[in-house]
C-alpha positions as CSV (number, residue, x, y, z in Angstrom):
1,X,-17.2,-12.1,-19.2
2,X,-16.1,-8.7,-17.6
3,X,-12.4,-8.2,-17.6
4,X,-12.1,-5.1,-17.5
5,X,-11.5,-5.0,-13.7
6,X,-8.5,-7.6,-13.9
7,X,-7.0,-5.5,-16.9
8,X,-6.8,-2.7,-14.9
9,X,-5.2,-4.4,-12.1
10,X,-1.1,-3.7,-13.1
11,X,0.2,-7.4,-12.1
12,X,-2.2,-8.3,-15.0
13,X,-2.4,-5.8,-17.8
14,X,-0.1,-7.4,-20.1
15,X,-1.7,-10.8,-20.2
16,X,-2.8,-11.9,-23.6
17,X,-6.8,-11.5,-23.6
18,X,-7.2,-15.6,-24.6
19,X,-4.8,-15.9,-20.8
20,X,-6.5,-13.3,-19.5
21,X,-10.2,-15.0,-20.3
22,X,-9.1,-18.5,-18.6
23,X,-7.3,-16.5,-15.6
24,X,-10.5,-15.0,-15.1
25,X,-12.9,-17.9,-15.5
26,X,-10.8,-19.4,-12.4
27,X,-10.8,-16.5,-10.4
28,X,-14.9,-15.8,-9.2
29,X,-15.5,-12.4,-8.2
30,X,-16.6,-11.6,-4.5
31,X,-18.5,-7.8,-3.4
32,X,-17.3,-6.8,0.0
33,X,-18.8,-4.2,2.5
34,X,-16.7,-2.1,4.5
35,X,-15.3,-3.8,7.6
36,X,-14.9,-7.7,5.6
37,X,-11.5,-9.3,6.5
38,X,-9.8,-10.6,2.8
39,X,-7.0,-11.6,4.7
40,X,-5.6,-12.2,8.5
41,X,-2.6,-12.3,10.0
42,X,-0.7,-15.6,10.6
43,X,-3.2,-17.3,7.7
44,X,-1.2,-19.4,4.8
45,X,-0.9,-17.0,1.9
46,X,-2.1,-19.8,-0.1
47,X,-3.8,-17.3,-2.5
48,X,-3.5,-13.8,-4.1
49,X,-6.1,-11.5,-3.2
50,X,-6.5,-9.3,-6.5
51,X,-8.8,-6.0,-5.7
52,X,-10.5,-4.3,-8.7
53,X,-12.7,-1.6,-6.6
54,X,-13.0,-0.5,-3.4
55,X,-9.8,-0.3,-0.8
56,X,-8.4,-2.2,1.7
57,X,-6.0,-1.3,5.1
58,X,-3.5,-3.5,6.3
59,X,-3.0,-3.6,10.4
60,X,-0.5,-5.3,12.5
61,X,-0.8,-6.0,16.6
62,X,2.6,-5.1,17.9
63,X,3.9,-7.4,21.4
64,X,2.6,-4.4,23.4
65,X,-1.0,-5.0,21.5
66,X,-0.7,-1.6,19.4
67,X,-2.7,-1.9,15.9
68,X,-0.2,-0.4,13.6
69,X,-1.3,0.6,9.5
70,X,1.1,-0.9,7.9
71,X,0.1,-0.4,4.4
72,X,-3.5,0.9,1.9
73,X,-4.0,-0.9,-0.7
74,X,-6.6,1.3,-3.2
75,X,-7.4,-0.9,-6.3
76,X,-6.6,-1.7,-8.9
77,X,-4.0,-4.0,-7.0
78,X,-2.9,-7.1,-5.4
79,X,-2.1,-8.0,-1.5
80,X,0.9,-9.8,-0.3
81,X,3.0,-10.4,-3.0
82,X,5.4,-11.4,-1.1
83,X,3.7,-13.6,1.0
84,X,1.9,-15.7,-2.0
85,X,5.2,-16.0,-4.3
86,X,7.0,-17.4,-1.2
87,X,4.3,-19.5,0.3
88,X,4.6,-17.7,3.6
89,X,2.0,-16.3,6.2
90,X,0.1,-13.2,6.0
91,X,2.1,-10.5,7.9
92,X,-1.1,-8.1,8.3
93,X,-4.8,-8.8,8.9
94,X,-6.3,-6.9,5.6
95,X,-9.6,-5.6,5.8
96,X,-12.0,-3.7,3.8
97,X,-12.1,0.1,3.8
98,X,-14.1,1.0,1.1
99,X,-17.1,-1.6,-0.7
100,X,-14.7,-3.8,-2.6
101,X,-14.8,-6.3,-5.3
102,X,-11.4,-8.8,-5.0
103,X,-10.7,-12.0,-6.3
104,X,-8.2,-14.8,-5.5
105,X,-5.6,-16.4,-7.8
106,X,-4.1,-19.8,-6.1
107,X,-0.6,-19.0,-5.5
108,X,0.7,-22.1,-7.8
109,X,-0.8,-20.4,-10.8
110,X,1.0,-17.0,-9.7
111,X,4.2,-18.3,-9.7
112,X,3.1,-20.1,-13.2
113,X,2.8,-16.7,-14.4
114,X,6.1,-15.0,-13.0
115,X,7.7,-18.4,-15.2
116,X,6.2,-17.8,-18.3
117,X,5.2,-14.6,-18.5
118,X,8.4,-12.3,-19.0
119,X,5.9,-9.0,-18.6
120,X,4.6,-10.3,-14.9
121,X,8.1,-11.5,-13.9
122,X,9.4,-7.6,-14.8
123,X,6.6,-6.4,-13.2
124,X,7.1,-8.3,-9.9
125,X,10.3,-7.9,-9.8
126,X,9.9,-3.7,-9.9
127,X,7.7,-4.3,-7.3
128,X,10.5,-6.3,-5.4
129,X,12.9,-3.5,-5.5
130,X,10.5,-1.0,-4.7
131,X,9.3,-2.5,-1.8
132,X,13.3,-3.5,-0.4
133,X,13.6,0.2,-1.1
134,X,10.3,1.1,1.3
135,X,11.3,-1.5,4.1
136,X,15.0,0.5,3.9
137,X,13.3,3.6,4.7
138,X,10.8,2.0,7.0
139,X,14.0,1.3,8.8
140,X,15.7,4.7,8.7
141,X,12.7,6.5,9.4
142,X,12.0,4.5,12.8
143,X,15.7,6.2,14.2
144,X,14.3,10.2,13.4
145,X,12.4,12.2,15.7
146,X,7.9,12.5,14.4
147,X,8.7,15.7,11.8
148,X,11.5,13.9,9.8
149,X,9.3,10.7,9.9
150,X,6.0,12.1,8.8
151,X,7.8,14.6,6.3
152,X,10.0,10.8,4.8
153,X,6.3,9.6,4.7
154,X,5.2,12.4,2.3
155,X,7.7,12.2,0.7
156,X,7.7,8.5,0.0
157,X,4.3,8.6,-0.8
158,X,5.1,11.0,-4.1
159,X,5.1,14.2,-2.9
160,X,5.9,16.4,-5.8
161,X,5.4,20.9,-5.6
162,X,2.1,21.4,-6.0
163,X,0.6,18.1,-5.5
164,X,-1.4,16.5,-2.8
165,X,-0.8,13.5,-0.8
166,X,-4.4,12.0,0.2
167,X,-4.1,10.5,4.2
168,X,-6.0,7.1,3.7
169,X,-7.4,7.2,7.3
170,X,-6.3,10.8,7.9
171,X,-3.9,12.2,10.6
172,X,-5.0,9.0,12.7
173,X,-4.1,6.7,9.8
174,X,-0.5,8.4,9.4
175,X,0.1,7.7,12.7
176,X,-0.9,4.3,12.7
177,X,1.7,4.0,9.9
178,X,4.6,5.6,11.3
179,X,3.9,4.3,15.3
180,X,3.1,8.1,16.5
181,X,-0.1,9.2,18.0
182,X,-2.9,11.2,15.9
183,X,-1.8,14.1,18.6
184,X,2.0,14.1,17.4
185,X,1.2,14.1,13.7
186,X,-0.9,17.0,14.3
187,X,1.7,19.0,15.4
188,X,4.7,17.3,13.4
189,X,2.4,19.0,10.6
190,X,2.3,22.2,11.8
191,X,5.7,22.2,11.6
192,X,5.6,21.5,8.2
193,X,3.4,24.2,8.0
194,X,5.0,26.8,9.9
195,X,8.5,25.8,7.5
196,X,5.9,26.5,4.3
197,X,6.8,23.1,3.3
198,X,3.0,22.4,3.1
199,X,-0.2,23.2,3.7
200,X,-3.1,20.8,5.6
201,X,-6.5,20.0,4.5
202,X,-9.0,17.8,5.7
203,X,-7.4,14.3,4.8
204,X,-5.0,15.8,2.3
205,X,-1.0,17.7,2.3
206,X,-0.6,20.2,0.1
207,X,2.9,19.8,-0.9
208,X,4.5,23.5,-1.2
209,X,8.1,23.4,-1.3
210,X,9.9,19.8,-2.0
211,X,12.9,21.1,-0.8
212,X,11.9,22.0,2.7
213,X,10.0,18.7,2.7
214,X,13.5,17.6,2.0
215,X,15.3,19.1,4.3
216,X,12.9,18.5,7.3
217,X,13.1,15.0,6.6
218,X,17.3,14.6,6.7
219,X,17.4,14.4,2.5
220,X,19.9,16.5,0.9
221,X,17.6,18.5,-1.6
């Protein structure tokens, strides 16, 4: 049996390899092209998609009938946490953007796990916090004008001198995320770039200088 894929996957890597064996037995694995919905919006969350390859891109229709990128998910990783410990709805339709290979744990035996396994219930609650933490920013970041949002974004996302922040979808993607147009990004950017906060490659920012990233976004440095 090959577990490798689920041991990778964080939610999971502390499981015993006997639990670990029978989680996997119940849990068949499904190969997904590009463009293959695991998930749509408004669906019971009555299971949790695991992904152990490939990528998938989580879009919203606002009222107006705007699609906005709410979230990437690049394995190894789950999707909807949230949604699957609660027994809510999918928030997001969730579709493939790379050839992916996914599973799906029933939600019952996820919340099994959070009981009786004290490393998954750490682990989801990190993730809790985390993500209270990201929807606080969400927030914030909605009130500033496109520079401070996409330099928040970057800086969300990890940004640390000298490294570079991959743009899953590109400048287009980034705006789908932060509700600006591909246009506005472009030149929120440039910005950036005139500041010598960062530098732009083809679907990358090369983070420069932290504390200019910083300081265009509102953060004391």
């Amino acid at each position: 049996m090959d577990l490798d894929g689920l041991r990778r996957v964080p939610l999971f890597a502390a499981l015993p390899p006997g639990r670990l064996a029978r989680l996997a037995a119940a849990m068949p694995v499904r190969s997904l092209p590009v463009g293959q919905v695991v998930a749509a919006a408004g669906e019971p969350a009555v299971r949790l998609v695991v992904l152990e390859r490939g990528s998938v891109v989580g879009v919203r229709d606002t009222v107006g009938g705007t699609a906005v990128r709410l979230a990437t998910v690049v394995a190894p990783g789950v999707i909807d946490k949230v949604a699957a410990l609660g027994g809510g709805v999918h928030t997001a339709t969730w579709t493939t953007a790379a050839p992916a290979r996914v599973r799906s744990l029933p939600s019952a035996q996820l919340r099994r796990l959070v009981d009786e396994v004290p490393a998954v219930r750490e682990h989801v609650l990190r993730w809790l916090a985390a993500e209270a933490d990201r929807q606080r920013r969400s927030r914030v970041r909605a009130t500033g004008g496109p520079v401070a949002r996409v330099a928040d974004r970057l800086i969300e996302a990890g940004a640390v001198a000298g490294a570079a922040v991959r743009l899953t979808g590109g400048q287009q993607g980034l705006g789908e995320e932060l509700g600006l147009s591909r246009v506005t990004v472009n030149r929120a950017l440039r910005v950036l770039v005139a500041a010598g906060a960062v530098r732009v490659a083809p679907g990358l920012v090369h983070v420069l200088d932290v504390g200019l990233l910083a300081a265009a976004a509102g953060q004391p440095r």
